[in-house]
C-alpha positions in Angstrom: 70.2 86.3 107.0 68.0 88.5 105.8 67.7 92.1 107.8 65.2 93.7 105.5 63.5 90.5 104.5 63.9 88.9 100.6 64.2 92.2 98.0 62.6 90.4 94.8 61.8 92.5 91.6 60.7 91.3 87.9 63.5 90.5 85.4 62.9 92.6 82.1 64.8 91.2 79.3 64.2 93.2 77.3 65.3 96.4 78.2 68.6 95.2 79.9 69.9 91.6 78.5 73.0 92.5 80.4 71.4 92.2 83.9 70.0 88.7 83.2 73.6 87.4 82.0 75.3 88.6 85.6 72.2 87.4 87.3 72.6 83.9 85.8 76.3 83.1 86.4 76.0 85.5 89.9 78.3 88.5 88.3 76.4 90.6 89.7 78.3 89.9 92.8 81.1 92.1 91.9 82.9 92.9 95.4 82.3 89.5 96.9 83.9 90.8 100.3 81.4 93.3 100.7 78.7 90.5 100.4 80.1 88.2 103.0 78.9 89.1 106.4 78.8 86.9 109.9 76.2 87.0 112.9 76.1 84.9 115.7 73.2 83.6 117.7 73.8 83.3 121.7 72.8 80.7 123.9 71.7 78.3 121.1 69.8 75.7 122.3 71.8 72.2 121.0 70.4 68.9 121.1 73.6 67.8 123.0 74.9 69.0 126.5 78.5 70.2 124.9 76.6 72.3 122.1 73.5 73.9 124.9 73.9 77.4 125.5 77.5 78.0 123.1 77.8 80.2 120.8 76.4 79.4 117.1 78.4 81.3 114.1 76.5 81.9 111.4 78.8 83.0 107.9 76.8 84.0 105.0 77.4 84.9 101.6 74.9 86.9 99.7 74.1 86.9 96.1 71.6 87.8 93.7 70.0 85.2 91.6 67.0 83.9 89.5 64.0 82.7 91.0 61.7 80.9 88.4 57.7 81.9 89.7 56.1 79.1 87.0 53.7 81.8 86.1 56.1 83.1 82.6 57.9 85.6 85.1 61.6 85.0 86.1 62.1 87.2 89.6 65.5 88.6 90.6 65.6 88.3 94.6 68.4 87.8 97.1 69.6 84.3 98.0 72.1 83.6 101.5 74.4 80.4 101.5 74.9 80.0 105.5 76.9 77.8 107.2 76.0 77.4 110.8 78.7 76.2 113.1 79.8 75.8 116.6 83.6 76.8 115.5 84.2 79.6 114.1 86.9 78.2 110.9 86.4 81.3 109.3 88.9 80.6 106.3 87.5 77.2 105.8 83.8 78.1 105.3 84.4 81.7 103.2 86.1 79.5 101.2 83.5 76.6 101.0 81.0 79.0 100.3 83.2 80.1 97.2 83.3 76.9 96.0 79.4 76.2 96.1 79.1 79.4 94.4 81.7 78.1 91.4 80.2 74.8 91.4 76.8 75.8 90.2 77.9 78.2 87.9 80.0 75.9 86.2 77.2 74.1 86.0 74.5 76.6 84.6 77.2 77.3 81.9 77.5 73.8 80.8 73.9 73.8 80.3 74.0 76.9 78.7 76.7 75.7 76.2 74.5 72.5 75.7 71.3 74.3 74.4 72.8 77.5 72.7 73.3 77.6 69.0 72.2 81.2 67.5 74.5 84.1 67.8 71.4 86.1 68.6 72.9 87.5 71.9 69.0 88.1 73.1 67.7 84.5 72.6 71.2 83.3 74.3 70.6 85.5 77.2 66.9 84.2 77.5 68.2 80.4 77.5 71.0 80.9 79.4 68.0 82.7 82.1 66.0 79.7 81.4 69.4 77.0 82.1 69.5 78.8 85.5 66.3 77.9 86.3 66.8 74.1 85.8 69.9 74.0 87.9 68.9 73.3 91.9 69.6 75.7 94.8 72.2 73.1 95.9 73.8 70.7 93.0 74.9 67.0 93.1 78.7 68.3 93.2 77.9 70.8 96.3 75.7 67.9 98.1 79.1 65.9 98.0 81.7 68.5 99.0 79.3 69.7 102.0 78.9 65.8 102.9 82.9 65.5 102.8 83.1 69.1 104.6 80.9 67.4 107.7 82.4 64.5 107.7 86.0 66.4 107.8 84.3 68.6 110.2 87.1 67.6 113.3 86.8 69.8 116.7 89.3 71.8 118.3 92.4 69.8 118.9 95.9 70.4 120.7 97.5 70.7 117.1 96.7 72.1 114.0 95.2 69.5 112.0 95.7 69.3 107.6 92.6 68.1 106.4 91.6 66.9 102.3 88.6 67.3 100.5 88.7 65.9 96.4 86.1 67.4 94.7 85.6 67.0 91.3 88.2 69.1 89.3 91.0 69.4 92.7 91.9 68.9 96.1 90.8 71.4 98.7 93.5 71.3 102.0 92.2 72.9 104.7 93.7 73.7 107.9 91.8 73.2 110.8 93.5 75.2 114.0 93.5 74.6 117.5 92.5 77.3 120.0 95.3 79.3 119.7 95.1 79.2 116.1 91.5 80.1 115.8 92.0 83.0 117.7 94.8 84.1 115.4 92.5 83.4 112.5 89.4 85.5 114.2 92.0 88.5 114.5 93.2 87.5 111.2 90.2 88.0 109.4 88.1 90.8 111.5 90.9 93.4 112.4 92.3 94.4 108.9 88.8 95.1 107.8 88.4 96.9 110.4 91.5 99.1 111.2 90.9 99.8 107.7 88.0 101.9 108.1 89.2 103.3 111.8 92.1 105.9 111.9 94.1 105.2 115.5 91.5 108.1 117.6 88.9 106.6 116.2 89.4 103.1 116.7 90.6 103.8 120.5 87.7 105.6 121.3 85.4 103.2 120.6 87.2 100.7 122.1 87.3 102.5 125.5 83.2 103.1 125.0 83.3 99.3 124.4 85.2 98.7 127.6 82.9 101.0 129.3 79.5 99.2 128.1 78.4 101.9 126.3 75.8 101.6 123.5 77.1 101.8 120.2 75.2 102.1 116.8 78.0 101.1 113.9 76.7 101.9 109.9 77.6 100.8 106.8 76.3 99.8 103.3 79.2 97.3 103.6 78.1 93.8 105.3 81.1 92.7 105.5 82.4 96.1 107.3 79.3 95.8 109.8 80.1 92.3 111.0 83.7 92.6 111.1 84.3 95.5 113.2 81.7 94.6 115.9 83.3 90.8 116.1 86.4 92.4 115.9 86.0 94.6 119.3 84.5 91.4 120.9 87.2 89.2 120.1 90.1 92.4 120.8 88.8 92.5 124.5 90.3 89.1 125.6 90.1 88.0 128.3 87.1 89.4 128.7 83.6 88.9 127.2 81.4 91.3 126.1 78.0 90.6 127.8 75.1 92.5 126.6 73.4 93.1 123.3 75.7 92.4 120.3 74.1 91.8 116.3 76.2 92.7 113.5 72.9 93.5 110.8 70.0 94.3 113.0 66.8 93.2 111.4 64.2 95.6 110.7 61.5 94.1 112.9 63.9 94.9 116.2 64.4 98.3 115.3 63.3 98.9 118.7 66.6 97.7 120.5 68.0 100.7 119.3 65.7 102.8 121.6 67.0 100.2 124.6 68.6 102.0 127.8 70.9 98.7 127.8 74.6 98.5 126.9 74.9 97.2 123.2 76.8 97.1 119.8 74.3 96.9 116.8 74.9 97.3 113.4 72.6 99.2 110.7 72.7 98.5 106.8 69.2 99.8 105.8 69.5 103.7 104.5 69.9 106.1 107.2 67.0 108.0 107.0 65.0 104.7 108.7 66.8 105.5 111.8 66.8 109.4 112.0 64.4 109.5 114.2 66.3 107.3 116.9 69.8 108.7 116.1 67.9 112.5 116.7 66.2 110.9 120.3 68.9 108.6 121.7 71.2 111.0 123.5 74.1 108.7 124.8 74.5 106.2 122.2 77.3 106.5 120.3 76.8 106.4 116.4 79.9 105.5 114.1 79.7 105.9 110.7 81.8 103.2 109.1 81.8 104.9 105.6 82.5 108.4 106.6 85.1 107.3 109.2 83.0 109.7 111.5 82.2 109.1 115.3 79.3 111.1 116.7 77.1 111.4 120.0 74.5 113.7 120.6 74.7 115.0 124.0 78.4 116.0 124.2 78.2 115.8 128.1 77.8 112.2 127.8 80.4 111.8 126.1 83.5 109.3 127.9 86.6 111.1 129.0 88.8 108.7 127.5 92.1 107.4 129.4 95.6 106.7 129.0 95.7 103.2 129.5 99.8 103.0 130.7 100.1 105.2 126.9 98.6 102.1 125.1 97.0 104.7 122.3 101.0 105.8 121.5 102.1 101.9 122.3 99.9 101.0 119.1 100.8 103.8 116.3 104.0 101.8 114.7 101.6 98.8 114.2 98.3 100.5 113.2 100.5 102.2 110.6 101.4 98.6 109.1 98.2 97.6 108.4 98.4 98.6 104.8 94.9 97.7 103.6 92.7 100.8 103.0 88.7 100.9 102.1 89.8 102.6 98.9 91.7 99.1 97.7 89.8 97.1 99.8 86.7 98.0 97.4 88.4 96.7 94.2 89.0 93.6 95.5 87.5 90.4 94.1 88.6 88.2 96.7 85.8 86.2 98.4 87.9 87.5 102.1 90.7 90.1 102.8 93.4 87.8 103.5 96.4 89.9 105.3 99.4 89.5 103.9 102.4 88.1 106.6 103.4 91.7 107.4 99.5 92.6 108.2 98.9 89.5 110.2 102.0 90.2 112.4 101.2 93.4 113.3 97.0 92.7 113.9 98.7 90.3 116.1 100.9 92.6 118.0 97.7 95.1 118.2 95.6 93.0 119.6 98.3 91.5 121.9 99.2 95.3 123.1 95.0 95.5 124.4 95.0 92.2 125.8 98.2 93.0 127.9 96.9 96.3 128.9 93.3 95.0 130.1 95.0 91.8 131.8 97.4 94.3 133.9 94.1 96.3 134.9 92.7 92.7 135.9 95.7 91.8 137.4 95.4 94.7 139.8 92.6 94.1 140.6 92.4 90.6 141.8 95.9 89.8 142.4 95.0 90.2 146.4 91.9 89.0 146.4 91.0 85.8 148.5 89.4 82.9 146.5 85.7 83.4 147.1 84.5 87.0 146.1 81.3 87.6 147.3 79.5 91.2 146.8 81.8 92.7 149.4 84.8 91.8 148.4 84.1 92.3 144.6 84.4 96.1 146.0 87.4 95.9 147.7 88.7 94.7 144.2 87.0 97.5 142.5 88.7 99.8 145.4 91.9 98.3 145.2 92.4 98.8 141.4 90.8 102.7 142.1 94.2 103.2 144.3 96.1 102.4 141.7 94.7 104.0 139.3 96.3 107.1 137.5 94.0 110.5 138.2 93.8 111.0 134.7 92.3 107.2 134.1 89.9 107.1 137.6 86.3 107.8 135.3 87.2 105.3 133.0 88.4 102.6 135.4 85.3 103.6 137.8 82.6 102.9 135.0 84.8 100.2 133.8 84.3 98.5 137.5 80.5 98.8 137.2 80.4 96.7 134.1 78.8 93.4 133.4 82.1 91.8 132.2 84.1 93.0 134.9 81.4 91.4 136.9 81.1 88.3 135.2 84.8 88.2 134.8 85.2 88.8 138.7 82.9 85.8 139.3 84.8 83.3 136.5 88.0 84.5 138.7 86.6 83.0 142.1 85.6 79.7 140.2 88.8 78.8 138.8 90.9 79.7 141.9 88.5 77.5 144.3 
């Protein structure tokens, strides 16, 4: 949750009355999308045999806030809501998290209201700093709506499933999808982030480096932009899983990994003079810039010769032109998510079912022959068969593509579920 560990610093009323008012009812969180960010943990370790070794999803919303030392000083420092989940409902828990956030700031401003009198806007500032303070990390009214959230908490059914939660001034209806749904909604709310940020070259290219295993370093100031375009690639190359190294924010204390000769997708908030040094000594890595929109490698002989893919690059153009969200009104946005609206949503949907039929007819071709046990040997006839088929033009990319882990891993998944 927290990369660079907590960022505190002293509040000084005094010179800037302004900065205690947003801290107290969290205005300071101006773009909330670009304070909402997602990272999941691999191979969590659940206390049940259906949880052990899934997937946990971890959504976060970041604000600033008051923390109250009880030595005189009030401290400004970063708090994290998180929801930690085995299903990944994006829509229901951005907008939970919205909700908590309301609920205690209707709360600090009812307090507020209650113990200012003086139009001295100093003094009110001071008490309103002081209300904040009295208010719990978690209220009575969130305790209740999280306790209805868990109880509401259903798991993946056949249909989509309406579900209620009264709180105390509405009724929340969420939808809670079934798998076909939630893949929709993953698209749903990763891609338009990220084709946002990518022109059409850009966004192929990494693609084929992710197809390829290659490491990748993404940047960003934007959280939200980190998390959503790696997710986003791992969820685009359906039906196959991405198998190596994959964390949206990387901490500080693992700066390390970037330095690893392993296949991985990382993501980088801190400034980017912290990682000069590695960008200047990793040679085949490929660095994309989300904010510049620039993609970058530092040994040009390394770089991928990237293929046609049956014209899948062309195949994509009309679509990638619908997406109408750009980074320029993505930013003025006070929404707590980008929701797409039905024309955006078709054609992220289209997108991503355009890669998803091009990788499944390069699977396809691969395996269509193959008997059902494939041991080592006949994992390279696969490999060999698909090589035959293979345009000139797309053989290096298909050949590096075989070598992969989740071609591999794919190939072995294959053999189970014809046996």
């Amino acid at each position: 949750c927290f990369p660079h560990r907590v960022k505190a610093f002293e509040i000084n009323t005094s010179n800037s009355m302004i900065q205690g008012e947003r801290l107290v009812y969290f205005e300071n969180t101006s773009l909330i999308n670009e304070n909402t960010f997602v990272f999941t943990l691999n191979g969590f370790d659940g206390k049940d045999n259906e949880s052990k070794g899934s997937k946990l999803y971890c959504i976060c919303l970041k604000v600033a806030d008051i923390l109250h030392c009880g030595n005189g000083k009030d401290m400004a420092c970063e708090k994290i809501f998180c929801f930690m989940t085995y299903n990944p409902f994006y829509n229901i828990f951005f907008h939970s998290l919205y909700y908590i956030r309301a609920a205690l700031k209707i709360q600090r401003l009812t307090i507020s209201n209650q113990e200012n009198d003086g139009n001295d806007y100093a003094e009110r500032v001071r008490k309103d700093i002081k209300a904040a303070t009295l208010v719990p990390h978690i209220n009575k009214e969130c305790i209740t709506f999280l306790k209805k959230l868990y109880s509401n908490h259903l798991p993946f059914s056949q249909e989509v499933i309406f579900t209620a939660i009264v709180t105390r001034s509405r009724e929340i209806v969420f939808p809670i999808p079934n798998r076909v749904e939630t893949r929709k909604e993953i698209l749903a709310t990763f891609c338009p982030v990220l084709f946002s940020s990518l022109n059409l070259p850009m966004f192929y290219e990494i693609l084929c480096n992710v197809l390829s295993e290659n490491a990748i370093i993404f940047y960003s100031a934007n959280l939200n932009l980190l998390s959503s375009t790696i997710l986003g690639y791992c969820e685009l190359i359906h039906p196959l899983k991405w198998q190596c190294i994959q964390i949206p924010v990387l901490p500080s204390r693992l700066h390390n990994l970037l330095d690893a000769p392993i296949p991985y997708l990382i993501g980088i908030n801190r400034p980017m003079e912290t990682i000069a040094s590695t960008l200047e000594t990793n040679e085949t890595a490929l660095f994309v810039n989300l904010d510049k929109g620039e993609v970058t490698q530092k040994d040009p002989s390394s770089s991928l010769q990237l293929p046609t893919l049956w014209g899948l690059q062309k195949e994509l153009e009309e679509c990638y032109l619908q997406i109408h969200l750009r980074r320029s009104t993505m930013s003025g946005r006070k929404e707590l998510c980008y929701i797409p609206n039905k024309k955006e949503e078709e054609a992220v949907l289209v997108i991503a079912e355009k890669v998803e039929q091009v990788i499944a007819k390069v699977l396809n071709i691969a395996f269509s022959s193959s008997r059902p046990s494939l041991p080592l040997g006949e994992l390279d006839d696969c490999k060999a068969q698909l090589m035959l088929s293979t345009p000139s033009s797309d053989k290096e990319f298909i050949k590096k593509f075989t070598e992969t882990q989740m071609f591999a891993t794919y190939g072995e998944q294959y053999s189970s579920t014809v046996e």
